[in-house]
C-alpha positions, 0 to 999 in steps of 0.5 A: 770053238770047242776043243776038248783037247789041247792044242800043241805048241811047238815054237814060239810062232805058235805062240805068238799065232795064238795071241791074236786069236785070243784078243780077237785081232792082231795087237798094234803098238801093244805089250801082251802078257801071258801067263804060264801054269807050267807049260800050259799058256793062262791068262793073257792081257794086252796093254798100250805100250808106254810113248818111247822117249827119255827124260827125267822120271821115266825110269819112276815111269817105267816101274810103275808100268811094270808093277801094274802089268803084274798086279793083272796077271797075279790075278791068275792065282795058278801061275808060276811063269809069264811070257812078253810080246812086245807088238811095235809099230816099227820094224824089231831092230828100229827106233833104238836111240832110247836104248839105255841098256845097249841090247839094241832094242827101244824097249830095253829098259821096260823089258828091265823093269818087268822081269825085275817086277814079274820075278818078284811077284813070283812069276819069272819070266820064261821068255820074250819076243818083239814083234814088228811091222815085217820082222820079229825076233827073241827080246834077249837072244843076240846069236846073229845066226838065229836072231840077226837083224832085222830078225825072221818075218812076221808071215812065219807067225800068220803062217804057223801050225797052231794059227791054221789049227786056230783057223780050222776050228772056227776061229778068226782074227778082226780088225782092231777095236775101233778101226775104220770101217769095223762098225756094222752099217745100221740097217735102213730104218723101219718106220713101223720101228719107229712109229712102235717104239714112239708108241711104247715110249709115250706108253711107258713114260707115265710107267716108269715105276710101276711095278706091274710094268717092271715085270713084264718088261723083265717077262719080254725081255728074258723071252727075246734073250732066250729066243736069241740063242735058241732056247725059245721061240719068240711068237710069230705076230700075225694080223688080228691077235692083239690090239695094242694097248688092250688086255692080252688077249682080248683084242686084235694087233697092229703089230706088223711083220715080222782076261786082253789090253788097253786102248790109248785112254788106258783101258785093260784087255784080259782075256783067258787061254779057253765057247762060254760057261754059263746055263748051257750052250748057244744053239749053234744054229740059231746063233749063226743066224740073223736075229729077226724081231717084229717091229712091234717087239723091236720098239718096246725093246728100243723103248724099254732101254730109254728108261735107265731103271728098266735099262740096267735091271735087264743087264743085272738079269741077263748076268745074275738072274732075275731075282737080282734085278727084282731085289735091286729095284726094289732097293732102289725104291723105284716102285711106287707104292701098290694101291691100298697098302698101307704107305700109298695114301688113302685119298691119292686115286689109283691112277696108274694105268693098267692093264700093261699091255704086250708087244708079243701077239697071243694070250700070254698064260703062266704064273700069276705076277705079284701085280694082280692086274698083268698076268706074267709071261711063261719063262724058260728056265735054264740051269744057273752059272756057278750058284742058283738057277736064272729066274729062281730066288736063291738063299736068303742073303745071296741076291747080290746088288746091282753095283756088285753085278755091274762091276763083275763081283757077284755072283761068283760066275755070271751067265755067260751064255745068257749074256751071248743072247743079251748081246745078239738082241742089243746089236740087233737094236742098236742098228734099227734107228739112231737116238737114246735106245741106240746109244744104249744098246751099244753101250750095254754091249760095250759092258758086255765086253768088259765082262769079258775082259776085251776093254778094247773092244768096250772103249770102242764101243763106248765111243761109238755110243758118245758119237751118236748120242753126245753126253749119254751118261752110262757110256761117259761113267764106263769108259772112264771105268776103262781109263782107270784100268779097272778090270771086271771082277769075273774077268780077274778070275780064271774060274769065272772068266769069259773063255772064248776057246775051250778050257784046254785049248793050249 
């Protein structure tokens, strides 16, 4: 996807070729708004279309619609100009009772209401297109010679210049978020996954705030983010290296072998006109790749995402380092207190179980973990995004929150590439069984996409997770998110954004 140079456009078919490889998929029943920096395409955001229709309070309706369109794309602070597409799902000269305006289209009056919004804003609008089923045409141009009904077909879109280029450098249009048949099958289920996370799961749950365990869930889990993307390589269990539940190291092991729009409810897609930022570059290699976990491992992971402490302390890691998780935590205060300090109690038994043992076969060496008990795994470390290195502890006072994390507001730009290793782990998860550790797995990713700016394909997720696993709180608490309109943080701002094509692609 990388391309250091710009990608020409020519037409408005490039254009419009463009906008469904930067949402991932050709846009149904949707309006796109895309900003310009000169003659240079910026951010791009993708919202359902208003229901057709007339009555009273529509016109209040339709401003309202136009001023938040706007307030999304004022985000891109380098713009001067903006473009609209309105993607219908009937032919471009249908479906024109509505019109109040007479220039023969149903989308007169929000076309109205936008340019009135976006002038305003300091974005006037260069141009725009209505798209349909079979035919597309200039929203304002009525020259039968060039825009005569039912206008020119949509294949000179499929078919343009850029669209190809887009295809050649690797790019590809999906499915719509959400669409029949667009959910991977889940894989056939390993019992000894199964067998593993029970395993680990009684294991954790008298561990739930114990902080030795904490950190070697944090250890294991930073080890299988950078193995997925090529930066580590997870151990290869072999039989006899270490027993469960035993000091690592000391035993044997059964561990086996080896800136885009809303949805219907209201959620916002942004996507940006650029691949990923972040701590270096996914290996291509190992990202085109099945990820492979050990059941051993598989299970833990499963497991470890059951308890939603641990669950969002891993998120928090992936996009703002693991100083960030740590500090969160502990003001949380899911920590009990360590033996022998001065607030655990003197006559309470020190009964918390101990060693932590370890998924991964081998000893493990490197750095002694502030728990005197478990000694913690060696981790890479990798360049940070935008501020201090992952795993390293920066200034005094910049550890951001979780909350600040989780809605995208700090750091000021997030680990882009460690989340693609976060992301490939969790699908990988979330296709070897079913239950909790499933429902969460999906749901992370759906955050992830949030980040992006693709509340499509969040929302998608968001309610596969609700299928499978009815009333899992987190998906409930993001998806409602979504239907408020709330736009990530990062997502909002072109610097820290998500880019899926390079800086300069267009």
């Amino acid at each position: 996807m990388t391309a250091p140079d710009h990608l020409r456009i020519t037409g408005p078919e490039d254009i419009l070729g463009f906008i469904p490889h930067s949402l991932g998929y050709w846009p149904e029943n949707s309006l796109v708004a895309m900003t310009l920096q000169g003659k240079r395409l910026g951010a791009t955001l993708r919202v359902d279309l208003p229901v057709p229709g007339g009555g009273s309070g529509r016109s209040d309706m339709l401003a309202g619609f136009a001023r938040n369109v706007v307030a999304y794309l004022q985000a891109d602070d380098a713009a001067d100009g903006s473009l609209l597409a309105f993607f219908t799902d009937t032919d471009a000269d249908a479906d024109t009772e509505t019109d109040s305006a007479g220039d023969g289209h149903a989308w007169a009056d929000l076309l109205k209401e936008l340019e009135l919004a976006l002038e305003a804003a300091g974005l006037p609008l260069r141009d725009a297109w209505i798209i349909g089923t079979e035919f597309w045409r200039n929203a304002h141009c009525s020259d039968p010679d060039c825009c005569g009904m039912p206008g020119r077909p949509v294949e000179q879109i499929r078919n343009s210049r850029l669209n190809a280029e887009m295809v050649y450098r690797g790019s590809s249009v999906g499915a719509v978020p959400g669409a029949q048949g667009t959910t991977p099958a889940p894989l056939p289920v390993d019992p000894a996954v199964s067998l593993a996370e029970c395993g680990w799961a009684e294991q954790f749950s008298p561990r739930r705030r114990d902080r030795a365990q904490f950190d070697q869930v944090l250890d294991v889990w930073t080890i299988a983010m950078h193995a997925a993307i090529g930066r580590e390589r997870l151990p290869v269990p072999a039989p006899g290296d270490v027993a469960r539940g035993a000091v690592p190291g000391a035993g044997t092991t059964d561990a086996g072998t080896t800136f885009s729009g809303t949805t219907g409810s209201g959620t916002p897609d942004a996507g940006t006109d650029a691949g990923t930022t972040g701590s270096g570059t996914p290996d291509p290699w190992t990202i085109g790749r099945p990820l492979q976990l050990s059941p051993e491992l598989a299970g833990y992971l499963r497991a470890s995402l059951c308890i939603p402490s641990w669950r969002d302390a891993v998120l928090v890691m992936a996009a703002a380092g693991r100083s960030a998780a740590e500090r969160g935590a502990e003001d949380f205060g899911i920590f009990d207190p360590d033996p022998g300090s001065a607030a655990f109690p003197a006559n309470t038994p020190a009964s918390r179980p101990r060693p932590t043992p370890s998924p991964l076969p081998g000893p493990m060496s490197g750095p002694a973990s502030r728990s005197r008990s478990a000694p913690r795994m060696p981790l890479p470390v990798a360049p940070g995004s935008g501020g201090s290195a992952a795993g390293t502890v920066p200034a005094a006072g910049a550890v951001p929150g979780y909350g600040e994390v989780l809605l995208g507001l700090a750091p000021s730009v997030p680990d882009w590439t460690l989340m693609v290793g976060l992301e490939r782990v969790l699908e990988r998860l979330g296709r070897l069984g079913d239950g909790e550790a499933t429902a969460a797995a999906v749901t992370a990713r759906g955050w992830i996409e949030w980040c992006r700016g693709r509340g499509s394909y969040a929302d998608a997720l968001y309610r596969q997770a609700l299928q499978g696993h009815p009333g899992y709180r987190l998906a409930e608490l993001l998806a409602e998110l979504g239907r408020r309109g709330t736009l990530c943080g990062w997502a909002a701002r072109r610097e820290a954004a998500w880019q899926k094509f390079a800086p300069d692609a267009a």
